[in-house]
N, C-alpha and C positions, 0 to 999 in steps of 0.2 A: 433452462440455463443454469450451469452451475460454475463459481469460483472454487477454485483449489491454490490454497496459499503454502508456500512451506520457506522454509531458512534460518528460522530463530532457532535458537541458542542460549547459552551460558556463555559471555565474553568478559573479558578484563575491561575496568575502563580505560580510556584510549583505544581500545582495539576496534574492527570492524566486523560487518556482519552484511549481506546482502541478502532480500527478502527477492521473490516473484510469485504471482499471482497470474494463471491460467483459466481464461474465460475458456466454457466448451456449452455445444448445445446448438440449437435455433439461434444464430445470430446473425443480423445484417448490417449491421455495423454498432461501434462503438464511442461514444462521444468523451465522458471526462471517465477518466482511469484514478482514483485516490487511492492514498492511503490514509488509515485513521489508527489510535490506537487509547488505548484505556488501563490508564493505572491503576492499582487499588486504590479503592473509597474517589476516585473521581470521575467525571463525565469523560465521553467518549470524544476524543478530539483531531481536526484533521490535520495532518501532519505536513501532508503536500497533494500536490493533483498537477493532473497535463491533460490537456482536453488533444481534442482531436489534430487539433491544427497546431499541436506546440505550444500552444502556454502552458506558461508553468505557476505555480502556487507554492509557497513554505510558509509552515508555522517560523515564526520569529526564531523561535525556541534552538530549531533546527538549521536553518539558515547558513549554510559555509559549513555545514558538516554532511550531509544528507542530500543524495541526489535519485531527482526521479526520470525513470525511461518509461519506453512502453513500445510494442513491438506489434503493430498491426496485425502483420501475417499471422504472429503467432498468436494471436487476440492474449499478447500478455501486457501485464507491468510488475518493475520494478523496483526495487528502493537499494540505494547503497548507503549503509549509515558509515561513517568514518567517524573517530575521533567519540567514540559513544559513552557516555556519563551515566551515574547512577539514575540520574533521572529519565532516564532514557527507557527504564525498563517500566515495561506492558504489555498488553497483550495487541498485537498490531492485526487490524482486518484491511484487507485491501476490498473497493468499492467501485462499481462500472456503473454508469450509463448506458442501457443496452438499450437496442434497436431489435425483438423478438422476431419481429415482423414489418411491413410496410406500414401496420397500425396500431402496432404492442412496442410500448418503452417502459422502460422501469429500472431501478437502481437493485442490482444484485447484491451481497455479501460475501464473500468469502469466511471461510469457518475460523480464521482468527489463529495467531500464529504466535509462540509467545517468544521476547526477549527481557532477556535478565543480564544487567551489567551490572558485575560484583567482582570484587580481588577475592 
């Protein structure tokens, strides 16, 4: 199983940036889809999540700026960042719950994807 993340960028703040993240490989299903990310000199933090069935998760932080999807068929997710702040810049990995097999589960990574919000 592998994730493939892409859509960061260089944005203004205020501006927007949408992120997705493609599950491929041995998969029988997928349970919570996250996203996480990590600034310099701090811990890796999650940002938002949507499990199988539709809930959803936000860091506070992000909350009314930041929305997550995720697209079964396509074994993807996504992140729409709106309204994006300096503090908003890191390095974003999106994170699965996979199902390998009827008796293989385990948490993937995606290779991490970077955004930078600066004038």
């Amino acid at each position: 199983v592998q994730l493939q993340a892409c859509g960061g960028g260089l944005v203004q703040p205020g501006g927007s940036l949408s992120l997705s993240c493609a599950a491929s490989g041995s998969i029988v299903s997928i349970n919570v889809m996250g996203w996480y990310r990590q600034a310099p000199g701090k811990q890796r933090e999650l940002v938002a999540s949507i499990t199988s069935g539709g809930s959803i998760y936000y860091a506070d932080s992000v909350k009314g700026r930041f929305a997550i999807s995720r697209d079964n068929a396509r074994k993807s997710a996504y992140l729409k960042m709106d309204r994006l702040e300096s503090e908003d810049t890191a390095i974003y990995y999106c994170n699965m719950d996979i199902m390998s097999t009827l008796w293989s589960r385990g948490q993937y990574w995606g290779q991490g994807t970077k955004v930078t919000v600066s004038s």
